[in-house]
C-alpha positions as CSV (number, residue, x, y, z in Angstrom):
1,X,-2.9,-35.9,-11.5
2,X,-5.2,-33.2,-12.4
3,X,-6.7,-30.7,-10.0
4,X,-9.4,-28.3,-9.7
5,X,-9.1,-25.9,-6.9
6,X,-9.9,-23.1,-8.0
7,X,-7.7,-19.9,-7.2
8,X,-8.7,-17.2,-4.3
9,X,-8.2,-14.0,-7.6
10,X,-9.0,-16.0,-10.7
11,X,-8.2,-14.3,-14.0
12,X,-10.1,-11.6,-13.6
13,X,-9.2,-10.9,-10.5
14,X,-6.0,-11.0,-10.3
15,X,-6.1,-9.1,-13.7
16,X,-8.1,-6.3,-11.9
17,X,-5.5,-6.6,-9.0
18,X,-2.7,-5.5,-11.4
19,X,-4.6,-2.8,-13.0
20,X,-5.2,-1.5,-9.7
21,X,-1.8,-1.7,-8.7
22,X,-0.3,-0.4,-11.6
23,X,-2.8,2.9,-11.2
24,X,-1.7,3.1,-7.6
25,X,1.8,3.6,-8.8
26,X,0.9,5.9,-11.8
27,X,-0.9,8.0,-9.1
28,X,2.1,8.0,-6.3
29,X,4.4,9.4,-9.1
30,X,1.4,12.1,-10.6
31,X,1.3,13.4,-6.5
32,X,4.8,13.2,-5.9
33,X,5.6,15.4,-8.8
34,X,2.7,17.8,-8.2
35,X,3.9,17.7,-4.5
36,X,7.8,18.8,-6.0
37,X,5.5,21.4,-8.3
38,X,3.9,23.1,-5.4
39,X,7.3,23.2,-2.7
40,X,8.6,25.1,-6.0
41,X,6.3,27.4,-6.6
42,X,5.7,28.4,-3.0
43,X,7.3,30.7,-0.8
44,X,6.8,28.7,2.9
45,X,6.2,25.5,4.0
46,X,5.3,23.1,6.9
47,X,5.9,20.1,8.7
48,X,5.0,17.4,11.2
49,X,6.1,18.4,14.6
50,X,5.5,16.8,17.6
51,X,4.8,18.1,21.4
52,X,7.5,17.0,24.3
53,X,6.1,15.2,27.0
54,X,3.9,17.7,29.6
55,X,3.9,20.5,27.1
56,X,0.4,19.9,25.9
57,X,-1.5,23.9,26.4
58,X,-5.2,24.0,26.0
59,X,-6.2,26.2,23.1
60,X,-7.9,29.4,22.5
61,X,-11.0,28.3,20.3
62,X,-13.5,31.0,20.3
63,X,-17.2,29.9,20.5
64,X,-16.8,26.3,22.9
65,X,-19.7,25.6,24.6
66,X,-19.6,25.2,28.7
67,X,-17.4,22.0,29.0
68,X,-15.5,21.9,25.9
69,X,-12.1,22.5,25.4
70,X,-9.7,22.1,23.0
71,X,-5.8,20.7,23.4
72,X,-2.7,20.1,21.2
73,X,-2.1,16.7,21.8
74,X,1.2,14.8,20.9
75,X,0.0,13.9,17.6
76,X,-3.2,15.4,17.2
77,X,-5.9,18.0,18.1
78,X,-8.4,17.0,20.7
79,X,-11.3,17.9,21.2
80,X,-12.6,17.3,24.9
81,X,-16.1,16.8,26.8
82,X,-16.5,16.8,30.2
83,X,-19.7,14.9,30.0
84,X,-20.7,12.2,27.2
85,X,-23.6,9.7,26.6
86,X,-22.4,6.0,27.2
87,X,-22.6,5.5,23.8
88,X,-20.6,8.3,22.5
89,X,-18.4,7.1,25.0
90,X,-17.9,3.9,23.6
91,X,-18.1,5.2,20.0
92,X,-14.9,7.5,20.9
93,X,-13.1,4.5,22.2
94,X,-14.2,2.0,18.9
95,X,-10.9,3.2,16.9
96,X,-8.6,1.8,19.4
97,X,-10.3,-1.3,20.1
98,X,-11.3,-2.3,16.5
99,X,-7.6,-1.8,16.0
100,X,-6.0,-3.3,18.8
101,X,-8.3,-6.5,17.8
102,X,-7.2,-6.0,14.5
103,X,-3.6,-6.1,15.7
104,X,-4.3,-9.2,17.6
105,X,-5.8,-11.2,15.2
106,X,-3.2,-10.5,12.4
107,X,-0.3,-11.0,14.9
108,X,-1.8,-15.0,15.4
109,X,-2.5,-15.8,12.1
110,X,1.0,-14.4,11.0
111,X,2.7,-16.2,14.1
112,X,0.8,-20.1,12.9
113,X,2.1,-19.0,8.7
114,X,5.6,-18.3,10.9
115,X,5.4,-21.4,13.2
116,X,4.5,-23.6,10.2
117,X,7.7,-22.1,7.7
118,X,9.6,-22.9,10.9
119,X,8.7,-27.0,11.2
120,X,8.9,-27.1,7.5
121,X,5.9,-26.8,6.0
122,X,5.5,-24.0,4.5
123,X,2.6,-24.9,2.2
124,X,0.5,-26.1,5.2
125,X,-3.1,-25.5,3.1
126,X,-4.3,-23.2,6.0
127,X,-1.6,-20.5,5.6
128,X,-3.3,-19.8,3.1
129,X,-6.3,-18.4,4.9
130,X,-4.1,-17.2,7.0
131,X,-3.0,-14.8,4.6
132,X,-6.1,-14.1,3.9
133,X,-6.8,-13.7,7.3
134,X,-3.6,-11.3,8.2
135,X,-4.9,-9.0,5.0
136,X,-8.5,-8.7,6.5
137,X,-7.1,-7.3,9.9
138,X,-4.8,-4.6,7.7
139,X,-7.5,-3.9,6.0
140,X,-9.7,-3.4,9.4
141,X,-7.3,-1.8,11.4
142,X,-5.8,0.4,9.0
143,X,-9.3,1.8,7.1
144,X,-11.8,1.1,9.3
145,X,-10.2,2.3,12.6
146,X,-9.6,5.7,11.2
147,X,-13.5,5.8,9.7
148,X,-14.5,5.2,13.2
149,X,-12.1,8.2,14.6
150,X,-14.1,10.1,11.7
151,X,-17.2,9.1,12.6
152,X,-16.7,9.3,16.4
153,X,-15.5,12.9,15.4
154,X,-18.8,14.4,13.9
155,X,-20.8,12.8,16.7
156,X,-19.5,14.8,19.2
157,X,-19.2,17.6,17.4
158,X,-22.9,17.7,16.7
159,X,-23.7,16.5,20.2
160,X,-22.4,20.1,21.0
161,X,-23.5,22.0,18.3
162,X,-20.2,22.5,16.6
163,X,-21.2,21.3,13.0
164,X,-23.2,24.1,11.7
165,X,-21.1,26.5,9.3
166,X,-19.9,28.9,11.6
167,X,-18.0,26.2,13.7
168,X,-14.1,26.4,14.2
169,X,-13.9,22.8,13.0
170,X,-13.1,21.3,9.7
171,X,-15.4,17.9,9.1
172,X,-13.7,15.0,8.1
173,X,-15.9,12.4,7.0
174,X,-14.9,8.5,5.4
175,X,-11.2,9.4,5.6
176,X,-9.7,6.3,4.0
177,X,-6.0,5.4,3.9
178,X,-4.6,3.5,0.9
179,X,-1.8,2.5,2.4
180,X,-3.1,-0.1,4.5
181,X,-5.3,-1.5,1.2
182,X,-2.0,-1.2,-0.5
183,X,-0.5,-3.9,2.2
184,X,-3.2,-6.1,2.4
185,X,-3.3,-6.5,-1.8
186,X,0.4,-7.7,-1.5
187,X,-0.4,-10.2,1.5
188,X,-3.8,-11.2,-0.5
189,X,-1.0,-12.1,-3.6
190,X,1.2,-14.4,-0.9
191,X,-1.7,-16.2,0.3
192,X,-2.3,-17.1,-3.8
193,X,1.5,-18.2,-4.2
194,X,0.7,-20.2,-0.8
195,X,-2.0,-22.0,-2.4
196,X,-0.7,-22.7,-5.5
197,X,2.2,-24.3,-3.6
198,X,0.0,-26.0,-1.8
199,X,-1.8,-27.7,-4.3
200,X,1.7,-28.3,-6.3
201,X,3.0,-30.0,-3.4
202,X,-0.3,-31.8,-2.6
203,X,0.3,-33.3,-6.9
204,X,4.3,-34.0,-6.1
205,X,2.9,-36.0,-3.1
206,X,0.5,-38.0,-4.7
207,X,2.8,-38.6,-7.5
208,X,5.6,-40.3,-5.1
């Protein structure tokens, strides 16, 4: 019995998959040697460190306008406003919600591929999409969520005046994360080995 689904990558893509993956890990060994070059040719260093608990002091940044103030957060810097338009509001919150969202939706299509392994059927043809679906929410919550922290960023700072060049603050704009794209490339390559053992059992069955 002869078939013609057609695959999610297709030659090219998943030719251009490889390629890509193959110069993601060409480029994490070219930064982790220049990172080894650089701690060796440098006197100091840093690293991470986080705040305890209650110990979070506001900080001395010359210049704030009435109502801003700046704090060392647990994790971060942060930058706050006493009073914001509803829509800045809401922009400052989209991060978390886009993520949490994210986070929810990848969490059920991950439990029915999980729930489906589990009653034996692990080539169930919607686990594939459910893949596919899982990789779309790493992809959203792990790029877009910190694009929208970016973004949210710069629109405060120039609803208070803060971007011109004499501002304390360093822009950040379109930070993107690779690691998340990373992820969702190897969950996109499951959801192909899901399909293909779909369709092979689907040509064992009608075979019987």
């Amino acid at each position: 019995m002869t078939t013609t689904d057609r695959p999610l990558l297709g030659r090219r893509g998943s030719g251009l998959t490889t390629w890509c993956l193959r110069a993601v890990s060409l480029g994490g060994v070219l930064y982790a040697v220049v990172l080894l070059v650089h701690s060796l040719t440098t006197a100091g260093g840093s690293v991470p460190v986080s705040l305890s608990p209650g110990k979070v002091p506001p900080l001395d940044v010359p210049g704030l306008p009435s109502g801003v103030t700046v704090s060392a957060a647990a994790d971060a810097i942060s930058l706050d406003v006493a009073r914001l338009s509803t829509g800045l509001r809401l922009l400052s919150e989209a991060s978390g919600v886009v993520t949490a969202l994210a986070v929810a939706a990848g969490a059920w299509w991950l439990a029915g591929v999980l729930r489906s392994v589990a009653q034996g059927r692990p080539f169930e043809q919607r686990n594939s999409a459910r893949l596919l679906g899982l990789a779309g929410a790493i992809v959203v919550g792990g790029v877009l969520g910190p694009i929208l922290d970016d973004l949210a960023g710069f629109a405060v700072l120039d609803r208070v005046g803060l971007v011109d060049s004499d501002s304390p603050f360093v822009l950040t704009l379109v930070h993107v994360n690779f690691v998340p794209l990373l992820l969702a490339l190897v969950v996109v390559a499951a959801a192909e080995a899901f399909r293909r053992g779909s369709v092979l059992a689907d040509d064992v069955a009608g075979l019987v």
